[in-house]
C-alpha positions as CSV (number, residue, x, y, z in Angstrom):
1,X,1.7,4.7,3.7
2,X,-1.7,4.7,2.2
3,X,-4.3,7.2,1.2
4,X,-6.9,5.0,-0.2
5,X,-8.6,2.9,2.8
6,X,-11.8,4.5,2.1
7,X,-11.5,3.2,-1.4
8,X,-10.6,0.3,-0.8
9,X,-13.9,-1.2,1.6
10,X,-15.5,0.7,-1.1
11,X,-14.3,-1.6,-3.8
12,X,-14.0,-4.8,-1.1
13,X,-17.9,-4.7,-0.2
14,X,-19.4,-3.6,-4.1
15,X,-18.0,-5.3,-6.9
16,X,-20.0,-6.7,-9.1
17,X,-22.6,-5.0,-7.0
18,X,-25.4,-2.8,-9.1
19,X,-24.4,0.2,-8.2
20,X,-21.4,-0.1,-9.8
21,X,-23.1,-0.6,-13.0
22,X,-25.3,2.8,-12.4
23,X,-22.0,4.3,-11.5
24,X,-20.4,3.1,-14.9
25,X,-23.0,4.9,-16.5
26,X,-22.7,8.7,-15.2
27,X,-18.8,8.2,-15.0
28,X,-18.3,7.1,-18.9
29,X,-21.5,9.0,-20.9
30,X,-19.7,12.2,-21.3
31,X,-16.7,10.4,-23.1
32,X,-16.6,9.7,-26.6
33,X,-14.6,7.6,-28.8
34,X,-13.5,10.4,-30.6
35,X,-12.0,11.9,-27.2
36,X,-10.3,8.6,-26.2
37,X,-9.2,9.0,-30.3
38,X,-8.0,12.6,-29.3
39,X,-6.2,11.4,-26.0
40,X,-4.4,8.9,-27.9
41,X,-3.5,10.9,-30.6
42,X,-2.1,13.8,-28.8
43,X,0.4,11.2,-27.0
44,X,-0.9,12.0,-23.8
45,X,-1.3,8.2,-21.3
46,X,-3.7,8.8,-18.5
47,X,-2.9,7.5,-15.3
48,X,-4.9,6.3,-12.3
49,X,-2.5,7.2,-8.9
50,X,-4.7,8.2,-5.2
51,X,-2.4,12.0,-5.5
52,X,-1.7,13.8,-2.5
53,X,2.4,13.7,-1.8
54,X,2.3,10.5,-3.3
55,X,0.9,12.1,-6.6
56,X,3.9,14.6,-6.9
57,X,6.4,12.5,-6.1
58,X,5.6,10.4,-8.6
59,X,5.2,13.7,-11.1
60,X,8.6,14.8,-10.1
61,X,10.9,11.5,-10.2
62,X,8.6,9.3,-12.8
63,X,5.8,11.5,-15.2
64,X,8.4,14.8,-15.8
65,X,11.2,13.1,-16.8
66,X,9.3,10.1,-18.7
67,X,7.5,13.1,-20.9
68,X,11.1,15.1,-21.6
69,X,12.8,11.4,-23.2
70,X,9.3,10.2,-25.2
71,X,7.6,13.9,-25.7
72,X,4.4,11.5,-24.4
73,X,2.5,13.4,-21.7
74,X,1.2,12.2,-18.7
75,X,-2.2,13.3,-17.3
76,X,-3.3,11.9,-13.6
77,X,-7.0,10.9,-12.3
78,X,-7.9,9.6,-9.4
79,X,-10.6,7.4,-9.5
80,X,-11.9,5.4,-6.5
81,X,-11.5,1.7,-7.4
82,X,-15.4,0.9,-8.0
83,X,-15.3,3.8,-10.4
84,X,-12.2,2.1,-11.8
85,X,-13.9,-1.0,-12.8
86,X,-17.2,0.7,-13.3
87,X,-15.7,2.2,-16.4
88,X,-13.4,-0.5,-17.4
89,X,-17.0,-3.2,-17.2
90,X,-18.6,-0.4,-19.2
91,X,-15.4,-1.0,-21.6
92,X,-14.4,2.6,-22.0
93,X,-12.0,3.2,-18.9
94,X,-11.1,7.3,-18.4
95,X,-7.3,5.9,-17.4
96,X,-4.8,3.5,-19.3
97,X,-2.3,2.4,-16.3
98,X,-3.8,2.3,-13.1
99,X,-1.3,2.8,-10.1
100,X,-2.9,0.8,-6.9
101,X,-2.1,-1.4,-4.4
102,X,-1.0,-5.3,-5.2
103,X,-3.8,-6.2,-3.0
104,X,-6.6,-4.4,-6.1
105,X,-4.7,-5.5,-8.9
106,X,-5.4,-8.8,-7.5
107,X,-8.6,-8.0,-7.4
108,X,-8.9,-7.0,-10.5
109,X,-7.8,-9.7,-12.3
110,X,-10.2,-11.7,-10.5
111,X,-12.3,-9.5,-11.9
112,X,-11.5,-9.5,-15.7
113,X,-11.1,-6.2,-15.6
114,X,-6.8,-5.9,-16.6
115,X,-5.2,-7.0,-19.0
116,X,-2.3,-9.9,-19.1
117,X,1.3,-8.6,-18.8
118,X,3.3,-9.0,-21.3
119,X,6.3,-9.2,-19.2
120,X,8.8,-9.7,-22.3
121,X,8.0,-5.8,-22.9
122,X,8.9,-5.0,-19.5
123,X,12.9,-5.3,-20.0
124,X,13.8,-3.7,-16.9
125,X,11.9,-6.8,-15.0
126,X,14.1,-9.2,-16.3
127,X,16.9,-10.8,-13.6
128,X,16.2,-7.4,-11.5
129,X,15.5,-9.1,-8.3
130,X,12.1,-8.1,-7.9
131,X,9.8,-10.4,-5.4
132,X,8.4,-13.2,-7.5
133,X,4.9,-12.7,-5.3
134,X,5.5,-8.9,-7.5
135,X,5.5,-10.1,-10.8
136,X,1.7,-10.8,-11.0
137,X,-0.1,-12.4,-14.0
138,X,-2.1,-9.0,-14.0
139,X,0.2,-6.5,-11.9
140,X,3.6,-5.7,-11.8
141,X,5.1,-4.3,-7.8
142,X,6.5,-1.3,-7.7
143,X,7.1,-0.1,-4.4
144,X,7.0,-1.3,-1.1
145,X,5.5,0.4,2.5
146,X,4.5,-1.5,5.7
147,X,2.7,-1.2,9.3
148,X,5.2,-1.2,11.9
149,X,5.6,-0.5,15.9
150,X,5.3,2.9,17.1
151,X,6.1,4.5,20.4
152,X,6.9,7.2,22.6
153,X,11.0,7.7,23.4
154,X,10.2,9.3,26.6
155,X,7.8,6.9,28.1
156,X,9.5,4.2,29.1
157,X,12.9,5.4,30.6
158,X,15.5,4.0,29.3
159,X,13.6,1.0,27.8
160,X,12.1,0.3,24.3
161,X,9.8,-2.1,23.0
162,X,11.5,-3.9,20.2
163,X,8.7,-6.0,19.7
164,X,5.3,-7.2,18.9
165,X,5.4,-9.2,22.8
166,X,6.5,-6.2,24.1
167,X,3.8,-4.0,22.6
168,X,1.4,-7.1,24.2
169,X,3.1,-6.3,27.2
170,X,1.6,-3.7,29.5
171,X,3.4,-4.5,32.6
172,X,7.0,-3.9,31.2
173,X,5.3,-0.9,29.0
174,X,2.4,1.2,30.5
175,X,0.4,3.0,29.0
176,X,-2.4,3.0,26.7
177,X,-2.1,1.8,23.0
178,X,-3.8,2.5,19.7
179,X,-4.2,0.0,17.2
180,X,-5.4,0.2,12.6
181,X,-9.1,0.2,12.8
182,X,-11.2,-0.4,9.3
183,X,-8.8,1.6,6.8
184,X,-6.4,-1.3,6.4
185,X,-6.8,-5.6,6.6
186,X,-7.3,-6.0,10.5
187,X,-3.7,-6.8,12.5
188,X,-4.1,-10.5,13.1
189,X,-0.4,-11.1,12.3
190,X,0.5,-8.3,15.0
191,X,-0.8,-10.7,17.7
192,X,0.3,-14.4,16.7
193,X,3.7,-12.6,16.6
194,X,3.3,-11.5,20.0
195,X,2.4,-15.0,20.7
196,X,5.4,-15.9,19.6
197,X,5.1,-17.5,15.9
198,X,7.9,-17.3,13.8
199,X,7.9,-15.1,10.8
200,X,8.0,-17.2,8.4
201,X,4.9,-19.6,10.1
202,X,2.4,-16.8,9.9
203,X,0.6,-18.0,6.9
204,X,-2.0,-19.6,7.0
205,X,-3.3,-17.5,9.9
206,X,-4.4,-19.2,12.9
207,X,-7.6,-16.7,13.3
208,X,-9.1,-18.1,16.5
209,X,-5.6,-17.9,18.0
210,X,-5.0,-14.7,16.9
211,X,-8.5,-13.1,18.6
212,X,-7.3,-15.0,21.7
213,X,-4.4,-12.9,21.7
214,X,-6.0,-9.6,20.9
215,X,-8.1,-10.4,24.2
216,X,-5.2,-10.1,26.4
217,X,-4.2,-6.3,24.7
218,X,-8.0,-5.1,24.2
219,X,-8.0,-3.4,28.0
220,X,-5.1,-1.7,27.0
221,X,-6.4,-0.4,23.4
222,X,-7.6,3.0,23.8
223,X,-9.0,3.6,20.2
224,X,-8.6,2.0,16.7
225,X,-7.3,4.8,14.0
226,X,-8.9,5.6,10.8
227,X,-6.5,7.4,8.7
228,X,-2.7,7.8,8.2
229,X,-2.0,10.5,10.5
230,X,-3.7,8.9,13.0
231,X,-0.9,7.3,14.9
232,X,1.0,10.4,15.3
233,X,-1.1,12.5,16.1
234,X,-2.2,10.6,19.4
235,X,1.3,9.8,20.3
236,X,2.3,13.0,19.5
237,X,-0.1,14.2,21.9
238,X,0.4,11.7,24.4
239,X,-2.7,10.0,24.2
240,X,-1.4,6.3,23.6
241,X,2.2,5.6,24.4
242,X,2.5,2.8,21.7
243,X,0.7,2.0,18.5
244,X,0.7,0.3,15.0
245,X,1.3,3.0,12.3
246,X,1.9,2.8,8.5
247,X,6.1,3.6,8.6
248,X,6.1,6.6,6.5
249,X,3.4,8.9,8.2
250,X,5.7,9.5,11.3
251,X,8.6,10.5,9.9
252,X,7.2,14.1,9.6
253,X,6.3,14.3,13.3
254,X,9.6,13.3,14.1
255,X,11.4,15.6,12.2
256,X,9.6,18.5,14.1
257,X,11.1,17.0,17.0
258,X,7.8,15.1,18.6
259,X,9.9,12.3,20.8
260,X,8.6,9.5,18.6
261,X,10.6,6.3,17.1
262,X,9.2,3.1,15.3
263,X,10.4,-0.5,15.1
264,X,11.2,-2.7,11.9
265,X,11.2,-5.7,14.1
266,X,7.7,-7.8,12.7
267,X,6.9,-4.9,10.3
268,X,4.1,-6.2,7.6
269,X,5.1,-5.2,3.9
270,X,2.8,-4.0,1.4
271,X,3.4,-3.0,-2.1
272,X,1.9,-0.6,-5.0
273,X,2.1,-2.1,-7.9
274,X,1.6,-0.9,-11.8
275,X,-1.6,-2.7,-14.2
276,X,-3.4,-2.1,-17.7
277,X,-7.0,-1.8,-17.3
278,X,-9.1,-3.5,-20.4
279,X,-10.1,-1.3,-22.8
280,X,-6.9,0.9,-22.3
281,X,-6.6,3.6,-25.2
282,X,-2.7,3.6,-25.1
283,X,-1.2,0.3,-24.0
284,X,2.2,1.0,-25.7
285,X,2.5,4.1,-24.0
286,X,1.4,2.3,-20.8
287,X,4.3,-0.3,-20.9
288,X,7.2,2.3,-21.8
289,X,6.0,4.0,-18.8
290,X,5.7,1.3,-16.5
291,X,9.2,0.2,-17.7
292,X,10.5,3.6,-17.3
293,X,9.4,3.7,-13.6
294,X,11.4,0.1,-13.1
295,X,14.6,1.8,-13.4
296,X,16.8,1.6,-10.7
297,X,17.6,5.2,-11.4
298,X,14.0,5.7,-10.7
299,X,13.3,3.8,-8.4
300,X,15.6,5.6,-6.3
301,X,14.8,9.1,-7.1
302,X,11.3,8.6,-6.0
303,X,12.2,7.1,-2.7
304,X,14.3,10.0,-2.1
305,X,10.8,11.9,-2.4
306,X,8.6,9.4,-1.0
307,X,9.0,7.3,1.8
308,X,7.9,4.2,-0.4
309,X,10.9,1.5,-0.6
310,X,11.9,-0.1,-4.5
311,X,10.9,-3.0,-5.6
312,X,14.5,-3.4,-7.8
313,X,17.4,-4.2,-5.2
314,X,19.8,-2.5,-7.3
315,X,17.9,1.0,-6.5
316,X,19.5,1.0,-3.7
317,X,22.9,1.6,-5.2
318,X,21.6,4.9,-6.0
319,X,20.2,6.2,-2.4
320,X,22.7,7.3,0.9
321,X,22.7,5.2,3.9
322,X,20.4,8.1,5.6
323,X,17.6,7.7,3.0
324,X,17.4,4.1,2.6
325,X,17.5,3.8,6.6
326,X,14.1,4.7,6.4
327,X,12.7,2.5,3.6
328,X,10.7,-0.7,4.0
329,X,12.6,-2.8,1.3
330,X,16.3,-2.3,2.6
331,X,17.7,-5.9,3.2
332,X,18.1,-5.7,6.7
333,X,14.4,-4.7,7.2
334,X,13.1,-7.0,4.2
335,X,14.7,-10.0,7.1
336,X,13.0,-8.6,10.3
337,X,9.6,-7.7,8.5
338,X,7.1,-9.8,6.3
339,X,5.2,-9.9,3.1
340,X,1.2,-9.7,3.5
341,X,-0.2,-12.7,2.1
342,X,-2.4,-11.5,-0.4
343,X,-4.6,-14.5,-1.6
344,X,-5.2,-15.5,1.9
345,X,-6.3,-12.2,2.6
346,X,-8.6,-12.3,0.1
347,X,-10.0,-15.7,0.3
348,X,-10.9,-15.0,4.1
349,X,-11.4,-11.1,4.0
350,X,-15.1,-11.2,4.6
351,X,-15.4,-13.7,7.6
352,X,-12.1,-12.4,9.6
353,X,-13.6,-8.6,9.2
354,X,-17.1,-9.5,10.2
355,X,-15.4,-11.9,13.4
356,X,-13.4,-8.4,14.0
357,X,-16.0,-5.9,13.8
358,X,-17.7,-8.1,16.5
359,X,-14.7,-8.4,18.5
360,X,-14.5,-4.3,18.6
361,X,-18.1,-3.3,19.1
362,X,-17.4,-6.5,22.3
């Protein structure tokens, strides 16, 4: 359930780039050492998170209560991600724990730009559970969302698609469909599923399969969304009858009774995950905090907020049937859905997009 897309090609098409480098310069000139000094010595840790609902949330179930047991305060930017490592190449960054998506901290490792984890000081990591593809060299998970299958309930009588191959599948469900445009990695995996490979065969991609697919549907697409409220919106309105959707952004419609539902069945995980930029001003501070936000305690009680799903199975122990129903990491969902395959992702990023924008603007 992301905020950030915008940020995200932003960072994707200009690292390294030299604007970044100009932008390092008017982002970092009117900080001094002797304010980083101040930051530091006031205990306050600045932290990178993209705000909005998100932002409280994590204020509420993470910062507050992290501040009343260490007295350290919490103050939140939010930079976009070529500001991000504008600063941190510059080596003064304005943040010392950056919360992003798995997908950047990647990224930024690749880039130089984070420090190592020293996972020894994160005790709460240790025999938790957490996804292996979550304990990064450079990044550390800590909560899961995902892309999954949305429809109307009254547009198909008593039927439901339960499916990918029935989304692909206009003749058993009419109607028109909507699917992620640029704000998010294209839906190739949406399509070989359709086509009827297994889960756990998805990776790596068979692209000129998957665009083969997406032929047989693109009659049927009536527009590619752009941001999160997207989906609902036009199948609130009845504009599509079926569409992809980041989970959390429809549970709002639907509790204003808009006759929406959405299917875990092929539903493609994401995480957030916690990192130290180089050149942080308070890496101690940084780790307690990041292990603070690892407790299952935690965990739970900003799920309960936030649609996002824990990264430590035990959370769950904490959270009612009703609220964990709705979370991407429950164990009957983590079986039906999938992890994104990060390093594929970004080893073929540029040609897919290009081959997709072509396939759109066909």
């Amino acid at each position: 359930m992301r905020d950030v897309g915008i940020d995200r090609r932003a960072f994707l098409s200009g690292v390294g780039s030299v604007a970044v480098g100009a932008a390092a310069t008017s982002l970092t000139a009117c900080e001094s050492r002797d304010d980083r000094r101040a930051a530091k010595s006031s205990k306050t840790l600045v932290v990178r998170n993209f705000g909005g609902a998100y932002g409280e949330a994590n204020r509420e179930a993470v910062y507050d209560p992290f501040t009343k047991e260490t007295g350290i305060r919490i103050k939140v930017v939010n930079f976009a991600h070529d500001q991000m490592l504008a600063q941190i190449k510059e080596g003064r960054p304005r943040f010392d724990v950056m919360d992003i998506d798995m997908s950047n901290l990647v990224l930024f490792e690749h880039q130089d730009a984070s420090e190592p984890l020293d996972y020894g000081r994160l005790k709460n990591t240790r025999n938790a559970g957490i996804a292996q593809s979550l304990l990064t060299p450079n990044g550390v998970g800590k909560s899961y969302w995902a892309s999954v299958l949305a429809y109307r309930t009254d547009a198909f009588g008593t039927r439901k698609p339960e499916s990918w191959a029935d989304f692909w599948n206009p003749g058993a469900f009419p109607g028109d469909r909507a699917l992620q445009g640029e704000v998010d990695w294209p839906e190739l995996e949406f399509a070989l599923l359709a086509d009827g490979v297994p889960l756990d065969r998805l990776y790596p991609l068979d692209v000129n399969r998957a665009f083969k697919v997406l032929d047989e549907i693109k009659g049927s697409v009536r527009t590619f969304w752009e941001y999160g409220a997207e989906p609902g919106e036009l199948l609130s309105r009845g504009s599509v009858v079926a569409s992809s959707t980041w989970a959390g952004r429809l549970q709002q419609p639907i509790k204003r009774g808009a006759p929406l539902a959405y299917e875990w069945n092929g539903a493609r995980r994401q995480s957030n995950g916690y990192g130290i930029p180089k050149g942080s001003a308070n890496p101690d501070a940084a780790y307690r905090l990041i292990d603070f936000a690892l407790r299952p305690e935690v965990q739970a009680h900003v799920a309960r907020i936030y649609p996002d799903g824990p990264v430590v199975p035990a959370a769950y122990g904490y959270l009612t049937e009703s609220s964990a129903m709705n979370l991407a990491s429950t164990p009957g969902h983590l079986l039906s859905g999938f992890d994104m395959d990060i390093e594929w992702w970004l080893e073929n990023q540029d040609d897919v997009t290009r081959r997709w924008r072509e396939w759109v603007r066909a």
